[in-house]
N, C-alpha and C positions, 0 to 999 in steps of 0.2 A: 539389590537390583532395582527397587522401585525406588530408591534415595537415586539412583545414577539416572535412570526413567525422568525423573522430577528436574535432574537436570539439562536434561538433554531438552525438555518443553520450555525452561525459562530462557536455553537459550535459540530455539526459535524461536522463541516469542519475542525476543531483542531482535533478532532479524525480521521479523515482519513488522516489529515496530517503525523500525530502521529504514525498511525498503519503501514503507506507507508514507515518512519524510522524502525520502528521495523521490518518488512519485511528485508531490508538489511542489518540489522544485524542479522540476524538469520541465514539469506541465506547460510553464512560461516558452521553453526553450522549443518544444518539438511544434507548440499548434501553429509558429507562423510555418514551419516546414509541412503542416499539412495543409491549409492557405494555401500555398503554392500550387497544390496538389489540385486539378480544378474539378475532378471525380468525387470527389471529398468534399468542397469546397461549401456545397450543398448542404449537408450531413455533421457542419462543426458543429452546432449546437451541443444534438447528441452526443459524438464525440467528447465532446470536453464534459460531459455529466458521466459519460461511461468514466474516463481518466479518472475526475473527481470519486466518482462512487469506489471506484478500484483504492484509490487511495487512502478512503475513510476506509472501506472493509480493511485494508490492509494493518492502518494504523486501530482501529477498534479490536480484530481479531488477533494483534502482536500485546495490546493493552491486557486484551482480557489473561490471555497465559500468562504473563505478569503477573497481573493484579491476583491470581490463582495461585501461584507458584508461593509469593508472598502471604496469602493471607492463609494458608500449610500452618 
């Protein structure tokens, strides 16, 4: 059970590795659509640091279960 357990973390941890990529690529794509936005318009700064910080957690916390699954 805990060998299946071990697998089941290494492979979300490729998915949140995964999603933490996709994040910074998209980033480019959505902030002119919130630009547009003039409610928001105000507020990108933060916005694009929230984006960014989601991204890193995303890509640090998919890393770590990796880098854990591996070093087993």
């Amino acid at each position: 059970m805990a060998n299946n357990n071990n697998k089941i973390q290494l492979i979300w941890g490729i998915a949140l590795f995964i999603a933490g990529i996709g994040v910074f690529f998209r980033i480019p794509q959505i902030i002119p659509q919130i630009e547009s936005i003039k409610y928001f318009s105000s507020v990108l700064p933060f916005i694009k640091i929230c984006f960014y910080l989601m991204g890193i957690m995303l890509v640090c916390g998919g890393g770590k279960k990796i880098y854990l699954y591996f070093k087993k």
